[in-house]
Each structure stands twice: as structure tokens, then as C-alpha cells.
C-alpha positions as CSV (number, residue, x, y, z in Angstrom):
1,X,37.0,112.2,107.7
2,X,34.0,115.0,107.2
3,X,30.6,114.6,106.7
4,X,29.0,116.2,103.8
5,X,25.5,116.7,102.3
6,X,24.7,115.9,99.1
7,X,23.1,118.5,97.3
8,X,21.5,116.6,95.4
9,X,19.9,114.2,97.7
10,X,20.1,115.7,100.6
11,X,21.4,113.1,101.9
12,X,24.5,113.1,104.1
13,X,27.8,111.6,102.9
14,X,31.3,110.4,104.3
15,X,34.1,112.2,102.2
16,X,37.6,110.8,103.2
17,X,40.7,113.8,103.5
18,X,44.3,113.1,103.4
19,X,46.9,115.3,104.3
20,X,50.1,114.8,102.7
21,X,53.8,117.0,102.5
22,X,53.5,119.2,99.2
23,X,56.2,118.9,96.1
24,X,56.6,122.3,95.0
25,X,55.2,123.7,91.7
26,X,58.5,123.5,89.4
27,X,57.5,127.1,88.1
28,X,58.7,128.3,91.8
29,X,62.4,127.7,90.0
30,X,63.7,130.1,91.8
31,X,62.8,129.6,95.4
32,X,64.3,127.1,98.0
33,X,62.1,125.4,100.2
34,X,63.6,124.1,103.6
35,X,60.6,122.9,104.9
36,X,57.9,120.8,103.4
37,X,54.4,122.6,103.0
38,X,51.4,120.3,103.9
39,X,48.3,120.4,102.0
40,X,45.3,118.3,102.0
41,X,42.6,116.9,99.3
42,X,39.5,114.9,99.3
43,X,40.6,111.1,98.3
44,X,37.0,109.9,97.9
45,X,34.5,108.3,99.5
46,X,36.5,104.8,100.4
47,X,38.7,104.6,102.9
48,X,41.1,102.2,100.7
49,X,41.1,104.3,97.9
50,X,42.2,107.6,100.4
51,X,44.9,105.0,102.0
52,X,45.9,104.7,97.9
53,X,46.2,108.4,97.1
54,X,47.8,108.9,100.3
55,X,50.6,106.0,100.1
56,X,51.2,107.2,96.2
57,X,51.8,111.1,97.7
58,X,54.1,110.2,100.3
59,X,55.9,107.7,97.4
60,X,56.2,110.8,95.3
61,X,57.5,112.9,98.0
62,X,60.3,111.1,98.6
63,X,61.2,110.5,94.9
64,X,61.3,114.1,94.7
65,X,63.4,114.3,98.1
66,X,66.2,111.4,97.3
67,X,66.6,113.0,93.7
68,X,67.0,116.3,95.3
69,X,64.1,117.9,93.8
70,X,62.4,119.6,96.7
71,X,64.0,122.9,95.7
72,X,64.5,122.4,91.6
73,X,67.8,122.9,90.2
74,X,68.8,126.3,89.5
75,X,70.6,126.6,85.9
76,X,74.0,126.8,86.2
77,X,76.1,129.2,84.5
78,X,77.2,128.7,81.0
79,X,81.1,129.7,80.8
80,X,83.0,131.0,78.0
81,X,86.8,129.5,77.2
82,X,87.9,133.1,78.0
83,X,86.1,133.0,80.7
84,X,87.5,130.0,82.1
85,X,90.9,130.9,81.5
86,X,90.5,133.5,82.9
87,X,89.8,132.2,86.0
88,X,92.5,129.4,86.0
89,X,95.3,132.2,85.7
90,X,93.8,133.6,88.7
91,X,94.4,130.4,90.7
92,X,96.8,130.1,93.2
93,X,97.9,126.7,92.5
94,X,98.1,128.0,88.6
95,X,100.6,131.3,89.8
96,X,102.7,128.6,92.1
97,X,103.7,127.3,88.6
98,X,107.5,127.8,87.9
99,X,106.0,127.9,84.1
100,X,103.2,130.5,84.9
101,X,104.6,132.9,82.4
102,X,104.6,129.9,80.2
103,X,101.2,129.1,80.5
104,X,99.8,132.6,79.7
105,X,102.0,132.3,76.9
106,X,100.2,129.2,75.8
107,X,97.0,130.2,76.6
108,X,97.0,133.2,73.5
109,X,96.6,131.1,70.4
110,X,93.8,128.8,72.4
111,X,92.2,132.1,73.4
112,X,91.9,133.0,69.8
113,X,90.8,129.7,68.5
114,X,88.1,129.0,71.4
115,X,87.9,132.7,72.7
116,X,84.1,133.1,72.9
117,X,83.3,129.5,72.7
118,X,80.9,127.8,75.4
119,X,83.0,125.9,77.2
120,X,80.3,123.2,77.8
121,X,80.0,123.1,73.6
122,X,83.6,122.6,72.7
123,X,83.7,118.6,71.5
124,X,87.3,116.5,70.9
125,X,87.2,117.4,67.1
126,X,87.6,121.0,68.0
127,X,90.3,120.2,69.8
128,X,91.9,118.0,66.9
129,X,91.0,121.3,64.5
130,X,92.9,123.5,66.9
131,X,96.2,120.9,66.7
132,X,96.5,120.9,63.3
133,X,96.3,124.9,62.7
134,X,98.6,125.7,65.5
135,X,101.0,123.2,63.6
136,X,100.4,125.4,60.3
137,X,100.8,128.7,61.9
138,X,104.0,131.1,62.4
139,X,104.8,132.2,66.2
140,X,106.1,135.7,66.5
141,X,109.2,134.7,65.9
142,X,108.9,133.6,62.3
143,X,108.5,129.7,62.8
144,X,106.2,127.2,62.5
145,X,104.9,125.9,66.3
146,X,106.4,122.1,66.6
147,X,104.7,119.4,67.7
148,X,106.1,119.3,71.2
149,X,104.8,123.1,71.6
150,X,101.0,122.2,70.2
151,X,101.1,119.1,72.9
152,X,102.1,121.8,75.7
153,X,99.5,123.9,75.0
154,X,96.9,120.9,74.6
155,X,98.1,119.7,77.8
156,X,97.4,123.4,79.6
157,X,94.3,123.4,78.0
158,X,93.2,119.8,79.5
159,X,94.6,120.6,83.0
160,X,91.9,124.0,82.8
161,X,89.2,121.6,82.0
162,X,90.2,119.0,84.9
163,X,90.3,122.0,87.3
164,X,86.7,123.4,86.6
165,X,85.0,120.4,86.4
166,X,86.2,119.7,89.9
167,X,84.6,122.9,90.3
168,X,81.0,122.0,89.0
169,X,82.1,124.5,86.1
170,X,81.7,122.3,83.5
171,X,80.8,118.9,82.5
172,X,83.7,117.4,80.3
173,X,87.1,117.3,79.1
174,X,86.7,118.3,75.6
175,X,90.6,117.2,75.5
176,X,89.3,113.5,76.7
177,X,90.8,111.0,74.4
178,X,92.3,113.8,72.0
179,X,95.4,111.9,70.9
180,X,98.7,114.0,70.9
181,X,101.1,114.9,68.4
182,X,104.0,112.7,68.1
183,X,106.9,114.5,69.0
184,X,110.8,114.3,67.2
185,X,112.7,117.1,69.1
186,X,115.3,115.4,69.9
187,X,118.6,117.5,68.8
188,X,121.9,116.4,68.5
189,X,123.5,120.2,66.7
190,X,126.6,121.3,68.7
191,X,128.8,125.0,68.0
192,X,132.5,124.2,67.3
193,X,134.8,126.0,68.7
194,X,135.1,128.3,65.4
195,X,130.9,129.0,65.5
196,X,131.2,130.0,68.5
197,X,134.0,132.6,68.5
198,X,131.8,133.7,64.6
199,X,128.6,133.9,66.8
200,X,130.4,135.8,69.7
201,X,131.9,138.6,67.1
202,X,128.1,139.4,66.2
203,X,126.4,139.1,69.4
204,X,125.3,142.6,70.6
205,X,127.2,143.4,74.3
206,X,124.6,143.0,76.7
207,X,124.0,139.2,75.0
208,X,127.6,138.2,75.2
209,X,128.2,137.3,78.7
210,X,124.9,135.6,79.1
211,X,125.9,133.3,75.9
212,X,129.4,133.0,76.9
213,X,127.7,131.3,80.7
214,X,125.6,128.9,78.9
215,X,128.4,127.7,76.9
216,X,131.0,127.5,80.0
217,X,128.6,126.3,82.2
218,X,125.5,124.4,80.5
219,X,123.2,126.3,82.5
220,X,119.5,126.4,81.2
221,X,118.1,130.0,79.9
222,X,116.0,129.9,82.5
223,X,118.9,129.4,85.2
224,X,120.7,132.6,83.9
225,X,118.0,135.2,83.1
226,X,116.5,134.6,86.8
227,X,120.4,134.5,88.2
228,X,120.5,137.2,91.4
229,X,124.0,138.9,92.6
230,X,123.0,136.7,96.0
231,X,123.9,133.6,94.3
232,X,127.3,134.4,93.3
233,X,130.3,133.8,95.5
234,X,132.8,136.0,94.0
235,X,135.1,135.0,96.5
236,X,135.0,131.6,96.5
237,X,134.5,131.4,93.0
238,X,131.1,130.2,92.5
239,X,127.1,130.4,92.3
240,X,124.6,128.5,93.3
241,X,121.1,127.6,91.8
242,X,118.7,126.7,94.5
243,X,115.9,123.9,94.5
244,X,113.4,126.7,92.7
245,X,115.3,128.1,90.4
246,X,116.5,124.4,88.7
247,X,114.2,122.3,86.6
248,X,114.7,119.3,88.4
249,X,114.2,120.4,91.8
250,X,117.7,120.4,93.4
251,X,120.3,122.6,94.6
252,X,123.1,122.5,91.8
253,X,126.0,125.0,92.7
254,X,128.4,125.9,89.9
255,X,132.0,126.8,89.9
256,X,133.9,129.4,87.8
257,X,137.0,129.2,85.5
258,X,139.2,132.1,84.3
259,X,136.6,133.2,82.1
260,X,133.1,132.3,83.7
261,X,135.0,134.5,86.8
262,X,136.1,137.4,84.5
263,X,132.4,137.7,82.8
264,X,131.2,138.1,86.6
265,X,133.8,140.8,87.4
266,X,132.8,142.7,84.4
267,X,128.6,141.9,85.1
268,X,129.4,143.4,88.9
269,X,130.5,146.6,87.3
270,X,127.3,147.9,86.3
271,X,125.5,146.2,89.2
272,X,122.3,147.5,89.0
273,X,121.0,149.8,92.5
274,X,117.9,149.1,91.5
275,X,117.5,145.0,92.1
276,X,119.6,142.2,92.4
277,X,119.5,140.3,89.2
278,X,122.9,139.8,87.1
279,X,122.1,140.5,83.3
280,X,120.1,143.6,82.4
281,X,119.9,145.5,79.4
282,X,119.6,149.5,80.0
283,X,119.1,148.9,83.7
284,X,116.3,146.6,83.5
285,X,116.3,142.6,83.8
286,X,116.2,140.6,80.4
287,X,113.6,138.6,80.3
288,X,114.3,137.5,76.7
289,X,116.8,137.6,74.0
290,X,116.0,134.9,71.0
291,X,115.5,137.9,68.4
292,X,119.0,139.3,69.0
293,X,120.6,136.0,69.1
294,X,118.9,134.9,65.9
295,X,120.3,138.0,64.0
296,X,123.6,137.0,65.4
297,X,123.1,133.8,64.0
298,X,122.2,135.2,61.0
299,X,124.8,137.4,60.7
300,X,127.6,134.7,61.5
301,X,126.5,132.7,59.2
302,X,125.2,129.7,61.8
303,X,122.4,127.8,61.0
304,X,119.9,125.5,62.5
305,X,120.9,126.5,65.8
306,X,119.0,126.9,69.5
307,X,120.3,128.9,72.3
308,X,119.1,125.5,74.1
309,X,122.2,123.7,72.1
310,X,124.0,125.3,74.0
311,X,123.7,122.7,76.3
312,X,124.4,120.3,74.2
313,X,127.4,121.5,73.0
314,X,128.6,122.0,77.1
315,X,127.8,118.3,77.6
316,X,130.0,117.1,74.4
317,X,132.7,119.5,75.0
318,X,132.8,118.0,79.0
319,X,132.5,114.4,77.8
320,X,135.6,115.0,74.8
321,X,137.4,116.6,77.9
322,X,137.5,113.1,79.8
323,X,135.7,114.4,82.2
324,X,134.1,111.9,84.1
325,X,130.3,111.1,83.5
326,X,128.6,110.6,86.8
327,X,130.3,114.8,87.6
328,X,128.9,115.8,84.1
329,X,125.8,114.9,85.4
330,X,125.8,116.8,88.9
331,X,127.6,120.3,86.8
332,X,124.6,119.7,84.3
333,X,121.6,118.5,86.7
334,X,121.1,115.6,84.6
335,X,119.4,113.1,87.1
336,X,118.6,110.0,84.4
337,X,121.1,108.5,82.2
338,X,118.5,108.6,79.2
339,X,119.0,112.4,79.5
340,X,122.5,112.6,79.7
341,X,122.6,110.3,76.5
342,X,120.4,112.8,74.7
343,X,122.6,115.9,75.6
344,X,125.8,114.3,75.0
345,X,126.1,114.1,70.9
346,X,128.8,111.4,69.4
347,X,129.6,113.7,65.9
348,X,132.3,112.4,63.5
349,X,135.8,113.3,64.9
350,X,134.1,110.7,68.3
351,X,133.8,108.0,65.0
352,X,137.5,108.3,63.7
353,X,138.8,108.5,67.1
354,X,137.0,105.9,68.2
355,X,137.9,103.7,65.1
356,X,141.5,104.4,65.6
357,X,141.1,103.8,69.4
358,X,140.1,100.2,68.2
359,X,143.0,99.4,65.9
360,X,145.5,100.4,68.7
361,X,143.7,97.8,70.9
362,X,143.6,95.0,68.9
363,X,147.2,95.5,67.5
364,X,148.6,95.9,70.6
365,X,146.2,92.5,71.6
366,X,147.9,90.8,68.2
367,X,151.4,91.4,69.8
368,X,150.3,90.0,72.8
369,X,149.0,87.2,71.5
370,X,152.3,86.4,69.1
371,X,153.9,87.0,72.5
372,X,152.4,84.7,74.1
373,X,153.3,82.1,71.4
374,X,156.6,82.3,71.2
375,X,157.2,81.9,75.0
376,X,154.9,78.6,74.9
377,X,156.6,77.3,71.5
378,X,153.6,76.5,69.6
379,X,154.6,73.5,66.8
């Protein structure tokens, strides 16, 4: 509380000082203050107006504290959609991913759609726009995507977003209430026996065994391009698929008939020095074959045919075998009975048979019946 002299006057007058912790200037963007700078002004000559001023700085001050403005934001970054995905590939938790070579598949057409995109600008239409060209566009094998692909790649493209905001990255999930496609993949096309001795005849010879497995075996693509030589039991006469190499998680181990053995013997032949994985094509491992098998489709005449079918052709052929369901299931890896339903495809010599299986049962029920009436004399 100094004492000062009026100029003026000359008289001398009581000027009341507070002291008070300092907000910084918010042009010092830059800086970060740990500790609070004091400063101190003249408030007046009443006391109650100084105990005013005061009480309003030390209200301000701690405003500015509890909204964590003492050292002002710094802008954050502003990320591209390159830029991000970029950095989600790089993620550990991203290369764990069975599907990792999947997901930098996927993450090429939304790379040239969003490329050099803010990521913070990208709204939920965008991501509407981007369905509906993927849908009208041609992959590199000739095709249009399907819906089930464009929901995939949706779906990678939501998990980025999830992971970065987590990170401070970004904001929002453009993908937030984007709704997906509605998806009609189910398949029900099977080989006959005859399509598959045609598609054999034109499949190139490092392509034959590898079909010939899927067939015998119903093992996934997947399953049989990763297959290593330490798998195989030649002696006992079988392989086995461990938890990571199976889509489902679990060990499945498969065993070998006559010719399932003899396109081993013939595979361990030209065993490759170099590493340990079964099916190579001039030494090296195949890592995918979909444009030599659609030639040999071509050529064989086959259409409207997967390499997946495959499958689905091993299921039907097991289940016209008699072969009991529930080991269908465990040779297969099928864990639901929904997706053994959907693999195993009723086609039209399962309808006759079925219809004949029916009169047989309910003459032989008729004859029963008359039996029956005779022995009790009905009147």
C-alpha cells in the first residue's frame, strides 16, 4: 500500500497494489510455462475495489489453470490419409495380423481415392462416394470388386481411424455411421467329377498338385500356399495345420489317400534347398495363382467358378460319401453348423435321390401297415 504525491496538489495519496500470479500473453504460443510469473498493478485508491481486482485475477487464474491454458495449446499436426496409413502398417499390432498382406492389399484403392486427403476433412459422404466407385471399378484381375470386398476395405479403413484417434491423431471416424453394403456371397457352385478331370488337363504343372489338395482335402488357399515340408508326415501319412496357419484358430491335422500321398512323393522330389515350403514355381514359393487357374478355366470350358469352390465341392462330395457330419466338420474346420450348411450344397441328383428315398419309405410303411391288418382282421 504506497504513498504517493499528487502532482497536482501536492498532496500525498494512498494508492492500493495487488500482486497477483500472471496468465501468459497467448502470443507466447510457443512457450511452456511451469511456473506462474507474478506481477503487480495499482487497483486504486480503495481498498475494496483492490480486494475486487484482486479476487477477479486470482478467479481468472484458475480458469485459465483448470482449462489447461497456462501453456496454450500447441496446434497439432494435420495428417494426410497416406500419411495415416502409413503409419498403421507400421504397427505392430497391424503386422501381427494373419491378413496383413491383405490389408495392404486393401489399403491401394483407398490410398488412391483419399491419398492426399486431410484426414481430419474426410466426412461420412466421402466415404459413401468411395463405396459406390470401388463397386463400379475392375480389380486387376478383370472383375468388378463385390460387395463383401468394398465392406473389407471399409472396415480396414474404420479400424485406422479408431487406432489414431486413440492416438490424439485425429478427431473422428469419418466411417461413423457409414452403412455397409449388403452382401450376397453365398455360393453354392460345385466341379463334377468330369470338370474337374477337364480343368485338370489344362492346368499348367506347377498348379496341379496344389488344385488336386484342395479338392482331396478341402483345405483353404491360404492352408496350402503357406504348407512347410515340417508339416507333413510322410510316414505316417499325414500333415498337420497348426493353430496359426488355420482360420479358426485350431490345430486341424489331415490325412492322406492314395493320391493326396502320391502328389506329396512327387512335391518331395524337387524339394527345394533353399526353404521349407511345399509348392514353388521355379524354386520360389507361390504366393498366388488365380490368373493361371482362370485360363485353365477358360480353356476347359468351366464357368462361374472359384478356386474357393473348391471347398464346397470337398464338403458335397464327403457328405454324398456318407461320411458322417460331425468328422466332415473336424477334416474341414468347420466349428458352427451354419457354416457347414453353407459349404455343403444339396444340387439335383440329392433331390431325385432323396424323392426316391421317400417312396421306398412309405411303400415299404404301406406294406407294413396292410400287414398289420391282416394279422388283426379288420371287418
Amino acid at each position: 500500500m504506497p504513498i504517493y504525491t499528487d502532482k497536482r496538489t501536492g498532496k500525498k495519496v494512498i494508492q492500493y497494489q495487488i500482486g497477483f500470479r500472471n496468465v501468459p500473453d497467448p502470443k507466447n504460443s510457443g512457450k511452456l510455462i511451469r511456473r506462474p510469473k507474478y506481477k503487480t498493478e495499482v487497483a486504486g485508491k480503495s481498498a475494496r475495489v483492490a480486494r475486487k481486482k484482486l479476487a477477479r485475477k486470482e478467479v481468472e487464474w484458475e480458469q485459465k489453470k483448470y482449462l489447461e491454458e497456462i501453456a496454450p495449446e500447441i496446434p497439432k499436426p494435420q495428417y494426410t490419409f497416406d500419411e495415416l496409413m502409413a503409419w498403421y502398417l507400421e504397427l505392430p499390432v497391424a503386422k501381427k495380423k494373419r491378413s496383413y498382406n491383405t490389408d495392404v492389399e486393401k489399403s491401394k484403392p483407398l490410398k488412391r481415392y483419399f491419398g492426399k486427403m486431410a484426414a481430419d476433412k474426410i466426412k461420412p459422404s466421402m466415404v459413401e462416394s468411395f463405396q459406390d466407385k470401388m463397386l463400379k471399378s475392375k480389380h486387376r484381375f478383370g472383375s468388378n470388386y463385390k460387395s463383401a470386398t468394398v465392406n473389407r476395405t471399409v472396415a480396414l479403413m474404420k479400424r485406422v481411424f479408431n487406432l489414431a484417434i486413440r492416438e490424439d491423431m485425429v478427431l473422428k471416424n469419418p466411417c461413423w455411421k457409414v452403412t455397409m453394403l449388403k452382401e450376397d456371397n453365398k455360393r453354392d457352385r460345385i466341379l463334377s467329377g468330369d470338370e474337374f478331370n477337364r480343368l485338370l488337363a489344362e492346368l499348367p504343372a506347377y498348379l496341379k498338385p496344389i488344385i488336386s489338395l484342395a479338392y482331396y482335402s478341402g483345405m483353404r488357399r491360404g492352408e496350402i500356399l503357406k504348407l512347410t515340408w515340417k508339416k507333413v508326415n510322410m510316414q505316417e501319412g499325414y500333415l498337420d495345420l497348426e493353430p496359426e496357419d488355420t482360420k479358426n484358430s485350431e490345430p486341424r491335422r489331415i490325412y492322406f489317400n492314395d493320391v493326396l500321398l502320391d502328389i506329396f512323393k512327387r512335391a518331395g522330389k524337387v524339394r527345394n534347398l533353399k526353404h521349407d515350403f511345399v509348392f514353388t514355381y521355379r524354386g520360389k514359393p507361390i504366393k498366388e495363382f488365380r490368373e493361371g487357374f482362370n485360363k485353365a478355366l477358360e480353356r476347359a470350358g468351366i464357368e462361374n467358378f472359384h478356386p474357393h469352390d473348391l471347398r464346397h465341392t470337398f464338403n458335397t462330395n464327403m457328405r454324398k460319401a456318407r461320411v458322417d457330419q460331425t468328422v466332415i466338420m473336424k477334416l474341414t474346420g468347420h466349428k458352427t453348423l451354419a457354416m457347414f450348411t453353407r459349404y455343403n450344397t444339396v444340387d439335383q441328383a440329392d433331390a431325385v435321390d432323396a424323392m426316391k428315398r421317400l417312396d421306398l419309405f412309405l411303400s415299404v410303411q404301406k406294406t407294413s401297415e396292410s400287414s398289420d391288418d391282416v394279422q388283426t382282421g379288420s371287418f
